[in-house]
C-alpha positions in Angstrom: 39.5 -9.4 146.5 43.3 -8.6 146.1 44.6 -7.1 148.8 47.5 -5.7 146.5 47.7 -4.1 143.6 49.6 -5.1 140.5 53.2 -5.6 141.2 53.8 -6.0 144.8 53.8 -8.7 147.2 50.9 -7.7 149.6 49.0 -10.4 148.4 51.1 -13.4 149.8 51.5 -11.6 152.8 48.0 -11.0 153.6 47.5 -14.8 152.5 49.9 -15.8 155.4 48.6 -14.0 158.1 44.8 -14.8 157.1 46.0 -18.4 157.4 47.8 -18.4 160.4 44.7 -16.4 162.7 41.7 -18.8 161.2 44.2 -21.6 162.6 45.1 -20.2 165.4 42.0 -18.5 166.3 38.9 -18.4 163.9 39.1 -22.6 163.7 39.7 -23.8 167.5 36.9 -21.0 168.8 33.0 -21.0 168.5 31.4 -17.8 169.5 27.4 -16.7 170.6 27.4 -13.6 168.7 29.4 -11.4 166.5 30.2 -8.5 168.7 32.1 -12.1 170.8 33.7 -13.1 167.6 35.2 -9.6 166.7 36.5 -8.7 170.1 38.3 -11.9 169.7 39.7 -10.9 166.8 40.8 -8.2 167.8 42.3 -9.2 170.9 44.4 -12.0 168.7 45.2 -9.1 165.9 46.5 -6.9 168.6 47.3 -8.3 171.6 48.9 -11.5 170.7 49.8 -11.7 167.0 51.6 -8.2 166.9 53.5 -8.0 170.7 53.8 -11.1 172.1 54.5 -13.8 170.0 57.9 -15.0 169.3 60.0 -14.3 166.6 62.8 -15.8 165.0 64.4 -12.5 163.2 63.9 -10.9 166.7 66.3 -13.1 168.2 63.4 -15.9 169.7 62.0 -12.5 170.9 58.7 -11.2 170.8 58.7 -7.5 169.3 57.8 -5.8 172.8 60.8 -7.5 174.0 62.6 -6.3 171.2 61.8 -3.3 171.5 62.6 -2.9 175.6 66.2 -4.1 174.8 66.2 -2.0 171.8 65.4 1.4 173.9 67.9 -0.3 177.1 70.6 -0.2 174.9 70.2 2.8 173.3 69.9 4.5 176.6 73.4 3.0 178.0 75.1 5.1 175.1 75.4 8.4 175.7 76.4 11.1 173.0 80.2 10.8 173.5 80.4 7.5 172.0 79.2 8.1 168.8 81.7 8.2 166.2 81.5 10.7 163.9 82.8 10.1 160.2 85.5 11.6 159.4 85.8 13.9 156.6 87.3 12.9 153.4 89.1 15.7 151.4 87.9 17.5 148.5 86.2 15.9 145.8 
């Protein structure tokens, strides 16, 4: 079934990612039970796919790492160096 509704782009996204875990994952992995398989899954979905994997919009990042520089940075500006707009006269 559609993972989207009419209109949007969920579809293609969903696609994508379905795709990349059964080759990653689901294809290269044979499991005893189902309670195995799952666990795997969700060790993938979560601990791999989502933190550490590399990105190319992150700067050849993964997002945890991201993220730490993110929060670094923000943290070596303290409140005096934010500009404030100025105002601009009556409208």
């Amino acid at each position: 079934p559609s993972m989207g509704s009419v209109g949007d782009s969920y579809d293609a996204l969903m696609e994508n990612f379905w795709s990349t875990l059964k080759i990653e994952l689901v294809y290269r992995t044979s499991w005893r039970t189902r309670d195995e398989a799952e666990n795997a899954i969700f060790t993938y979905i979560d601990g791999w796919y989502n933190t550490r994997r590399i990105q190319k919009d992150l700067g050849w990042r993964s997002p945890d790492e991201y993220e730490t520089a993110w929060h670094s940075d923000q943290t070596q500006h303290d409140e005096a160096t934010i500009v404030q707009p100025e105002p601009t006269g009556a409208r």
